[in-house]
N, C-alpha and C positions, 0 to 999 in steps of 0.2 A: 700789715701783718708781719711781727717777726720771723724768723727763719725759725726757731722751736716751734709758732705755734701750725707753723705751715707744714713742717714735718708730721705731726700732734695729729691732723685731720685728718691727713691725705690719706692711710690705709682706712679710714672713717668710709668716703667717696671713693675709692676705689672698690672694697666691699660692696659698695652699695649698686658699680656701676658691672660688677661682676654680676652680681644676684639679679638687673635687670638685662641683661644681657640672656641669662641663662633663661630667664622668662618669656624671653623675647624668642628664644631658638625653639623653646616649648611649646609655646603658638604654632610658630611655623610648624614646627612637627606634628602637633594635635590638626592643621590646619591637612598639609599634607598629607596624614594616617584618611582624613574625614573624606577626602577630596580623591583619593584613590581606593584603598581598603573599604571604606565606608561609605563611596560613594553609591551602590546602588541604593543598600537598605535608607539612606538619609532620601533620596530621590521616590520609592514607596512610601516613605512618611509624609514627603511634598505632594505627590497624588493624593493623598486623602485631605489636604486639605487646601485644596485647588482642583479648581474644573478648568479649561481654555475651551472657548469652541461652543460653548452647548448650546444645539441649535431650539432653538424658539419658534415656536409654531402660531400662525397668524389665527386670528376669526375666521373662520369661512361663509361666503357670503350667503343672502338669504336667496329664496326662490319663492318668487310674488305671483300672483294671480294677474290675469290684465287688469283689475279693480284696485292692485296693490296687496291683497291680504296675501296674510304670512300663509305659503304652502309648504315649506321646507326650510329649520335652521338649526342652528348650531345652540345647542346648550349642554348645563355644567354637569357631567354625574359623576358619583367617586363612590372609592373603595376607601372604607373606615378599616385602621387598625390598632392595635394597642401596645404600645413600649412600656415592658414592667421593669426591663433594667430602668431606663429615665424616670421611671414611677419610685424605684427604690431609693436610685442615685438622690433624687431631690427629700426624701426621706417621707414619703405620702404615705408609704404601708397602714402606717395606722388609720388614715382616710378613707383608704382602699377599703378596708378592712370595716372600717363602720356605716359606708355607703353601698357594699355590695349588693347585699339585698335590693335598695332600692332601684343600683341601677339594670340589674339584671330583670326587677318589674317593668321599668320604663322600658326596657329591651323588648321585650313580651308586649308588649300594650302598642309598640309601633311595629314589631315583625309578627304578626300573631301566626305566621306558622311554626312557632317555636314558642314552647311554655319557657318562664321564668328559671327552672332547675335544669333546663337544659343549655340557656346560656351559661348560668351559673357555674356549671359542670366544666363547661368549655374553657372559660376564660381563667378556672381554678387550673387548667392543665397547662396552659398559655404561661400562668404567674407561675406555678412549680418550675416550667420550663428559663423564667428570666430572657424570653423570645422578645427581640422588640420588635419584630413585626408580625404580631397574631392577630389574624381575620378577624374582626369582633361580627361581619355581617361576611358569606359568600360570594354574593353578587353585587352589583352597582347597584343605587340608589341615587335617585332625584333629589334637588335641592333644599327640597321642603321636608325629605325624609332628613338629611343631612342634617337641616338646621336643628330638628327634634332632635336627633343623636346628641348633635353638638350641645345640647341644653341641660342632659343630664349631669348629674354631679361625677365630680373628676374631670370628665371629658371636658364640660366648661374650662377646666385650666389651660395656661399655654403648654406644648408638649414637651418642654423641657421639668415642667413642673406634674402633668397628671398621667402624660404618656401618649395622647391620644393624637394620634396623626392621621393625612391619608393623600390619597393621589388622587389628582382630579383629571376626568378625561372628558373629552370634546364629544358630545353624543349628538348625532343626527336624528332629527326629528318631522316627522309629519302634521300641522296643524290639522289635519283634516283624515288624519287617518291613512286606510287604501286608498282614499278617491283620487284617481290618477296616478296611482302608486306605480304604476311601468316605467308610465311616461316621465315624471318628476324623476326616480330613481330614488337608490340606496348607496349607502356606504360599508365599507368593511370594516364594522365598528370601531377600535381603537386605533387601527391600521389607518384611519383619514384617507382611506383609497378606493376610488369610486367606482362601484358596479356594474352599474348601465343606468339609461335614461341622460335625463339632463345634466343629473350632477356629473355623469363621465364626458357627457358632449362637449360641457363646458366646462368641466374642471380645474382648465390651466385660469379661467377667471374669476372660477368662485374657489378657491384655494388660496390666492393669495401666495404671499412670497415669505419664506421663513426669517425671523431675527436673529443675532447670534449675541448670547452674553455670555462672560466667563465669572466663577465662583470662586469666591475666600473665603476661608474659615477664623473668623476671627470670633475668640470667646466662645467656641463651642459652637459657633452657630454659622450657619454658611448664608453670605451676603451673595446678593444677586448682582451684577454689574454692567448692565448694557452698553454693549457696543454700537450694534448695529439693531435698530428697534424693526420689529414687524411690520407688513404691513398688510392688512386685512382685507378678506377679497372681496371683491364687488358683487352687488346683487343683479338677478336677474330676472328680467319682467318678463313673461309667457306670457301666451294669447288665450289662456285655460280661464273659462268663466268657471265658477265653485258651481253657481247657482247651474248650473247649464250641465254640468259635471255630474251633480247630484242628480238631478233630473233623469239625464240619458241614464245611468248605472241604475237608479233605483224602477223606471221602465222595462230597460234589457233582466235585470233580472227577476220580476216576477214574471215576465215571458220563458225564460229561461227552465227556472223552479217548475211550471206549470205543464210544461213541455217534454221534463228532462230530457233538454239539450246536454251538450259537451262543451261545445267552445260558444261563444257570442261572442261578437264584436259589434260597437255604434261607436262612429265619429261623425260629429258635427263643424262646419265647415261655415266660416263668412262667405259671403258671395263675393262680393267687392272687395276684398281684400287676401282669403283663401289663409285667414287665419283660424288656426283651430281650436274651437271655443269648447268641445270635449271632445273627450276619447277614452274609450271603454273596454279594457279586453277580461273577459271574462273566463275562467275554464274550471269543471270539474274536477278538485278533486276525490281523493279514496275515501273521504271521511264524510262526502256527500254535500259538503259545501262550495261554494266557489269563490276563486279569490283570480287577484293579476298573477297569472305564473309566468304568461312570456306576450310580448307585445304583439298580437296577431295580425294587430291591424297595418302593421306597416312590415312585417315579416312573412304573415303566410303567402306561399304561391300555390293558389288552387283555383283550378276550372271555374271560371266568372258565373257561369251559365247563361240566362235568356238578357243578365244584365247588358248583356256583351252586345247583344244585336240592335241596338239603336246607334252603334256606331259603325253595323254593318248597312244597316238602311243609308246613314250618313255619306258613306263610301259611295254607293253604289248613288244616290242623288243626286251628289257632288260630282261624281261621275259623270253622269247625262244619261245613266242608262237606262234610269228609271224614270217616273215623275209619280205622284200622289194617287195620281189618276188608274196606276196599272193595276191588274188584277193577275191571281196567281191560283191553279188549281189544288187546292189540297187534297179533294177526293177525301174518302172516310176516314182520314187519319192515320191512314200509313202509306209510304211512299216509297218504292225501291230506289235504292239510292247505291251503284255501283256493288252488288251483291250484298248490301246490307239492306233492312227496313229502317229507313226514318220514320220517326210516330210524332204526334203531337199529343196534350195531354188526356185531350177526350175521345182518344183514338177507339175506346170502346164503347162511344155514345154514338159512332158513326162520324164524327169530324167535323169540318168548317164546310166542306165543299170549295166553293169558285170566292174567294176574296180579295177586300181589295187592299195595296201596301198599306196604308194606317191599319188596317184590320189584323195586318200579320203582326203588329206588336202591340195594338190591342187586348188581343188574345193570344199574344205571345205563342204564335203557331209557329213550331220549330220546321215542318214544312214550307213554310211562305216564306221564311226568311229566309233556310237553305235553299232553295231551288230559284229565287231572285239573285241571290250568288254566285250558284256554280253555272247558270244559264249565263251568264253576262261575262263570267271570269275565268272559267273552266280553264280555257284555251292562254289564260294571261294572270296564274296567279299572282306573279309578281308585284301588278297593278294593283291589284286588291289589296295586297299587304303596304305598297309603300300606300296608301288610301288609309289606311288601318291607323300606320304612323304619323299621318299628317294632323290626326285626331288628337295625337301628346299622348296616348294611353300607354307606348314603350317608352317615355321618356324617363332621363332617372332623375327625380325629384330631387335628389340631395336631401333626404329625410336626416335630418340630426341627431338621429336614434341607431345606440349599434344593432346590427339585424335586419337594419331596413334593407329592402333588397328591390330591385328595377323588375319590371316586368318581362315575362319571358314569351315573345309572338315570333315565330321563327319565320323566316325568307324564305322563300324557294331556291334548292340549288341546283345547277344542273352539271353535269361533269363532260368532259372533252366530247363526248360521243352525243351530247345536247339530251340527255336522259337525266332528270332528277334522283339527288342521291336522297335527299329529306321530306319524299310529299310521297304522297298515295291519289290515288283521285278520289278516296273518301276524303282527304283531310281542308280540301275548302269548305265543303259541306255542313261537316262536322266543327271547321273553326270558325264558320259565321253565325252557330249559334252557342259560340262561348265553349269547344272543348278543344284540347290539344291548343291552348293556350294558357298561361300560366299568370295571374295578376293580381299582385295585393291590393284587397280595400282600398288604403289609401291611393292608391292609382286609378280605382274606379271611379272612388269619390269626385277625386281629382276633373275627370272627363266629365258631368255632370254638371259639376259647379262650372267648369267651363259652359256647358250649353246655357245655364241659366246667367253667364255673366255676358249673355249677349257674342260669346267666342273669343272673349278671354280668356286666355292660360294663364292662371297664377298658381303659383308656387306654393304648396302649404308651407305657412310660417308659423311656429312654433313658441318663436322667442321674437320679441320689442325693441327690447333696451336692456343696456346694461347701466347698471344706476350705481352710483356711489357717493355718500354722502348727501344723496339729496339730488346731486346734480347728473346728468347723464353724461356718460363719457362715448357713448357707442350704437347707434342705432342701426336697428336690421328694419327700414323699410321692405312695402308690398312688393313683389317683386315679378313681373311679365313673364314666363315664360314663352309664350307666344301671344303673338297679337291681334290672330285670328285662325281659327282652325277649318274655318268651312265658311262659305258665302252667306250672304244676310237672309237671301233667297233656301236654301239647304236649314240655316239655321231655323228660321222663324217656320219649315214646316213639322222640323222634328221637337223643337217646341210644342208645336200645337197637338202631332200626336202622344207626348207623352201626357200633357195633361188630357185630352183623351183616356190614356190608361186607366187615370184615376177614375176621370168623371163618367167613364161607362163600359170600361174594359176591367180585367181582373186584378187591378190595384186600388179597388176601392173603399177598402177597409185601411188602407192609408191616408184615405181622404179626412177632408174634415168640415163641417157644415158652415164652419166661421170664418173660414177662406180657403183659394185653389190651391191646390196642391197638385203639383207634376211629380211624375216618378217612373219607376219600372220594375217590374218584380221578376224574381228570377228562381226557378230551382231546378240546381245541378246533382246528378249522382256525383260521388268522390271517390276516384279510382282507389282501387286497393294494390298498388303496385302493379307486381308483375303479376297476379291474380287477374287485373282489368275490374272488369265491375260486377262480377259474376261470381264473387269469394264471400261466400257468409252472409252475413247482416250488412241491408245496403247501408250507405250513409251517406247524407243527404247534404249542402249546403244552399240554405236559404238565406234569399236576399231583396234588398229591397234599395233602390237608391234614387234619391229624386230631390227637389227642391221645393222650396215657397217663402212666400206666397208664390203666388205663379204668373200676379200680373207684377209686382215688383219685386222679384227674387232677394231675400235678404240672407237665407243659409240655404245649405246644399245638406245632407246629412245620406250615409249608409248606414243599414244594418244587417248583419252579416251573421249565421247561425247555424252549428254545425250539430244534427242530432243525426241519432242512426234507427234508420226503418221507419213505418208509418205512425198516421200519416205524417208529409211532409209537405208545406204549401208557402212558399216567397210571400205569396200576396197575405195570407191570412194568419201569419206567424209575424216575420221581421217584417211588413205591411203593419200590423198590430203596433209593433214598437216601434216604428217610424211615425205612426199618428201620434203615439203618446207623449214621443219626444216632440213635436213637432206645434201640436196642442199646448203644452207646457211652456215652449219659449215663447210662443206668440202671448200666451195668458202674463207673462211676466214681464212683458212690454205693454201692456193694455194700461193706460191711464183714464180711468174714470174722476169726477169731480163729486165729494163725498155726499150732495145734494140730489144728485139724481138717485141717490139709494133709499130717500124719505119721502113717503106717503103718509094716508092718513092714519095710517094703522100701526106708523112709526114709534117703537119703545126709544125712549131717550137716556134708561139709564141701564148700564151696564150690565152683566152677569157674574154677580160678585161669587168667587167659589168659598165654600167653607176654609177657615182656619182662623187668622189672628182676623178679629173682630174688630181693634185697637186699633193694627193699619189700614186698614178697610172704609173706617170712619173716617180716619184722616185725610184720607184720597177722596172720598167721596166731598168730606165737605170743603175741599180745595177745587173740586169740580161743580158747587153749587148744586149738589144732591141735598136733598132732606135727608137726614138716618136717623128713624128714629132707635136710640137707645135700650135696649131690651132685655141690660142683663145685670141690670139692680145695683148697680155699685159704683165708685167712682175710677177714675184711672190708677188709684190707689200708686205704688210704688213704679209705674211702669212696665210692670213683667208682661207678655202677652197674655189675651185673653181669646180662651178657642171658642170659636161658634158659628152660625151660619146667618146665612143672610136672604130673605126675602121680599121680592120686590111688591108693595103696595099698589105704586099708583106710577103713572107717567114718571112722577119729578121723584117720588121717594122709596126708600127701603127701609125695611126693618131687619134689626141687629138683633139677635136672640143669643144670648148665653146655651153653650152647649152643658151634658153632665162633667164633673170632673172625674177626672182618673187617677188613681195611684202614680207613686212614680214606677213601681213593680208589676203595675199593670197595660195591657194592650189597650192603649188608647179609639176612642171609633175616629177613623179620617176618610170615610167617606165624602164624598162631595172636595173633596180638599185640592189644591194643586200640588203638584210635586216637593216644592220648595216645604212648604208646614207640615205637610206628612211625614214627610222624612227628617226634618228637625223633631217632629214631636217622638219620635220612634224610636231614633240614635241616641235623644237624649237622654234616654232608658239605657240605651244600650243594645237595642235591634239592628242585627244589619238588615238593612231594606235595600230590594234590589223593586226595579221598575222595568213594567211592559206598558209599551205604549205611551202617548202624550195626551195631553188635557187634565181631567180630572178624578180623580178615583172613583171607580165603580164597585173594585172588587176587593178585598184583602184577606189574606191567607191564613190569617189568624184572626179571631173572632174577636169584638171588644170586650173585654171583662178578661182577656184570658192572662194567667198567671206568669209572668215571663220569666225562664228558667233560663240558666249560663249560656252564653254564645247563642240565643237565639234568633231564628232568621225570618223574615216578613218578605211573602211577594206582593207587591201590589201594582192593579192592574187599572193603567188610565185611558180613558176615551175622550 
């Protein structure tokens, strides 16, 4: 290059290298200004479109039955809402606008406690407002309600496109309802924070452990990005039969209803193993029904009563002080006892007179028992009580329910001067026939199932396994608390007195004709505080606790019943409900072979109920019934055809076409099962509600009758 043309450029590149120079300080300084001046507001712009951190909540695990059925799990419910700015942004109005109507029908058709114009009204305030998050429903809603929302027009779009968003929460659920609702337990609905029962017992396993992912907003739209992935909680297996559950509750309360009791309690108990196959707490409330308000069975502590003295006989046997043989005077049923009267309960029939030890809990004579006691122990309560405890009745169970609480049998104390500060000389008396001692059901249970396990102490268990994926990670075996409470000798007599009680003493309305049944019945007054027993209206706790069968023990079972005033009777109350439950598990173990049920007079075919005629046939002539056909026509298009069916002969039936009905009309579904009646009803547009199981007897509207808007059908099956 010559020297002009190098001269020529140079202010060219020099200009050029000024003007990047000066670009370059303008960076730094825009870079600078952003980095100081600017740097909060640029760092609130970055929060919105970034999360770090956000914690991820796992599955929480299921709660099984011992047979494995779902008692307790986790499913999806959500709150629907509506984005009209995102509905504008994407330019839908006009959609909005020509779908309204429709969807505010669909609205109304799946919430029907709200008309069409009243959604309508709503969501017109929501869209004036440009709200993008308006409630289009209140409340949470289930899956299946969801998915219906979700179907209507608009809402079907993505929500960038029609608006329609919503939050999904973790809802705890009961497959089975209350049944066992204490024990299983609840949750603090969206809070995943557990109340009581199992889910609090065991929470830290059926919770699971949280994930953590952080968020970007790229494109308007925020990406999810896992870090650290959840991991879900494990299930767990109870000892809770359904069948056995149902049973006891549906017993305990028609005794309850019939009685108006206040509180019941029934737990059933394995022998062999002291797991607990139901348990029942029942209690009145103000509106006259009863529901699980608080676990009684493993919480209350109230005066045992006469239950209490077969483990005073126990003491005193074990002892040596007694034997089978001894006799004790009761005289006409009352007994001064240290300035009080002891009475027994026929004290105004004139009494037992002269009987003998099985007699006194036979007849649950609270004479024989107290004065077998204080004659032997007066001088030595001590002995008596550590006797008391060797039985496991103060032991603390370790119940895995919050509430449970240990039994309260107090010691004898005596102070420097060798004077008791804690007794009276009424209070042996009085505590060898169950008063001035304090102990929940499940601790009485407990001592029972002990006698019938031969004098094993097990542990009520609750929970099995903890199960995850299939596989178990954790097992709570039976578990010993003691390995013998009393001599085989001691044992095998109080044995035999207690099924005595049943088979000829005043627990025989717990009996049962189809096997032995042991047991004890018991009814205690229930102090009224500092009143004592002599404030108002008595109130009574009945009880009943015993085993069977009674030559091979397989459960132990209490029932426990709190009403107030008369009559009040252990044996012929919870004795009642202790046979019902007791009757029922034994029937549900009963295996017959289906040939012992056929004689000569044997029907072979079925009892077909009225409805769809069509499937009736098809089952029948899968099962090599004869049908004959009886309703003129051929299967035409498939639709169902209604009618009834009567049996001819041994092998066959006839099918008769019923009248047809409008679709505006009350159809007849007499004779019908649940399932056809109520299709043929809805289909109309009736809501039909159902009393009872089997078949239709009764319906609330007449056939022929003209069906007018939101019309409602009872119908009543046997």
């Amino acid at each position: 290059m010559s020297k002009f043309e190098y001269k020529k450029i140079m202010p060219r590149y020099s200009a050029i290298a000024i003007v990047m120079t000066l670009i370059a300080l303008a960076v730094i300084g825009k870079t600078l200004y952003l980095m100081t001046a600017k740097r909060d507001y640029w760092m609130r712009v970055a929060e919105r479109v970034k999360k770090d951190s956000v914690s991820v909540k796992p599955v929480r695990g299921n709660i099984l039955s011992c047979d494995g059925q779902l008692m307790a799990s986790s499913l999806p419910e959500f709150k629907i809402y509506m984005d009209f700015k995102a509905l504008s942004d994407a330019g839908n109005d006009s959609l909005w606008d020509e779908k309204e109507d429709s969807i505010c029908q669909g609205l109304a058709a799946i919430f029907s406690e709200k008309p069409a114009s009243a959604f309508k009204r709503e969501l017109a305030e929501g869209r004036s407002k440009q709200s993008r998050n308006w409630p289009i429903w209140s409340k949470r809603i289930d899956y299946n309600t969801f998915t219906e929302v979700k179907a209507l027009p608009v809402f079907k779009l993505t929500s960038y496109k029609g608006g329609f968003h919503y939050e999904e929460f973790n809802a705890r659920k009961r497959a089975f309802g209350s049944l066992a609702g204490r024990t299983i337990g609840t949750m603090f609905g969206a809070k995943d924070t557990a109340r009581f029962g199992l889910e609090l017992s065991y929470d830290s396993i059926l919770r699971g452990t949280n994930g953590i992912i952080h968020r970007r907003k790229v494109l308007n739209k925020f990406l999810d990005i896992m870090d650290t992935p959840p991991i879900d909680g494990a299930d767990i297996v109870t000892t809770i039969d359904v069948g056995m559950q149902d049973l006891a509750e549906r017993a305990l309360l028609d005794e309850l209803k019939f009685i108006n009791a206040n509180v019941g309690v029934a737990i059933v108990m394995e022998v062999a193993t002291g797991d607990i196959k139901a348990i029942v707490n029942m209690e009145k409330c103000v509106d006259g029904e009863y529901r699980e308000i608080h676990n009684h069975a493993v919480s209350d502590l109230l005066e045992p009563g006469s239950v209490f003295k077969p483990a005073s006989i126990m003491v005193a046997l074990e002892d040596g002080m007694v034997d089978t043989s001894y006799t004790v005077e009761t005289a006409g049923g009352v007994w001064p006892m240290y300035g009080r009267e002891m009475k027994d309960h026929n004290w105004r029939r004139g009494g037992y007179g002269l009987i003998t030890l099985p007699q006194t809990l036979m007849y649950s004579s609270n004479i024989g028992v107290s004065r077998i006691v204080d004659d032997h122990y007066h001088n030595n309560p001590e002995k008596f009580i550590r006797g008391i405890y060797r039985t496991g009745l103060a032991d603390n169970l370790h119940i895995p329910l919050v509430g449970a609480t240990t039994a309260r049998i107090r010691m004898p104390k005596k102070n420097s001067r060798g004077q008791y500060t804690n007794w009276s000389k009424t209070s042996l008396p009085w505590m060898s026939i169950g008063y001035e001692t304090q102990i929940p059901p499940i601790s009485t249970l407990t001592f029972y199932n002990t006698i019938a396990n031969n004098g094993r102490m097990m542990r009520p268990r609750f929970v099995k396994q903890v199960v995850k994926n299939g596989e178990v990670i954790m097992d709570f075996p039976p578990q010993v608390m003691r390995p013998r409470i009393c001599s085989d000798k001691t044992l095998h007599e109080i044995q035999t007195i207690l099924d005595h009680v049943v088979s000829q003493g005043l627990g025989k309305k717990a009996g049962s004709p189809s096997f032995r049944v042991a047991g004890k019945t018991g009814t205690a007054q229930i102090s009224q505080g500092a009143g004592g027993y002599k404030t108002g209206q008595t109130n009574y706790l009945l009880s009943f606790a015993g085993y069977f069968p009674d030559d091979a023990p397989r459960y132990s079972c209490i029932v426990c019943i709190q009403k107030s005033g008369l009559p009040a009777s252990g044996g012929g109350m919870s004795g009642v409900v202790f046979h019902d439950i007791a009757e029922g598990i034994m029937a549900q173990s009963l295996k017959l072979h289906v040939t012992d049920a056929r004689d000569s007079a044997s029907i072979f075919v079925p009892d077909v109920k009225a409805g769809n005629i069509l499937a009736a046939d098809y089952v029948l002539s899968h099962l090599g019934i004869s049908a004959n056909k009886g309703w003129g026509g051929s299967y035409a298009d498939g639709n169902p055809i209604w009618g009834k069916a009567r049996i001819q002969s041994k092998n066959s039936v006839n099918l008769t076409r019923e009248k047809t009905y409008g679709h505006r009309v009350i159809p007849d579904v007499h004779n019908m099962g649940a399932r056809d009646a109520v299709f043929l009803l809805e289909s109309r547009g009736v809501k039909t509600y159902l009393i009872g199981r089997g078949k239709v007897v009764k319906q609330s509207l007449e056939p022929g009758h003209k069906i007018a808007k939101k019309e409602k059908i009872v119908l009543t099956l046997e």
